[in-house]
C-alpha positions in Angstrom: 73.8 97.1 108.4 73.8 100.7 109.3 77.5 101.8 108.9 77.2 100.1 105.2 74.6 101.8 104.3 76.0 105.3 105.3 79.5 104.5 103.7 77.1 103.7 100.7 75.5 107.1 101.2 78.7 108.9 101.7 80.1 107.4 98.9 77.2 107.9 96.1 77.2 111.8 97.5 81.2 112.6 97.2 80.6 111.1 93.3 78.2 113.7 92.5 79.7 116.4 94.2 83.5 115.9 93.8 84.3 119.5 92.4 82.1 120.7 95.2 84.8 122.0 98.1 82.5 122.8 100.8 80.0 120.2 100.1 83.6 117.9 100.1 84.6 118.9 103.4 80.9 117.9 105.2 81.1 114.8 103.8 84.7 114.7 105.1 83.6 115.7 108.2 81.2 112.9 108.5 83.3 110.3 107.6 85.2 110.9 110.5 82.1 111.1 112.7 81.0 106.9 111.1 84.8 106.1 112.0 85.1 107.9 115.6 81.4 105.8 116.0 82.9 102.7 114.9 85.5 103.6 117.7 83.1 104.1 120.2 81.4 100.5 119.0 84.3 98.8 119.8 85.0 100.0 122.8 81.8 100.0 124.1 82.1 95.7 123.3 
């Protein structure tokens, strides 16, 4: 599925760059963009 595979993206990515603050808060940032999708998914149903 597509949302899995970005979580598993995500996930791999904040591993490798955990002391990285910028690079922390992009990934933040698109963490909230996957859950304001899966928002939108659900709605949309």
């Amino acid at each position: 599925m597509f949302f899995t595979r970005l979580i598993r993206h995500y996930s791999s990515k904040l591993r490798r760059s955990m002391s990285d603050k910028q690079s922390y808060l992009l990934e933040a940032l698109i963490v909230l963009l996957i859950m304001l999708l899966l928002v939108l998914g659900i709605g949309w149903m």
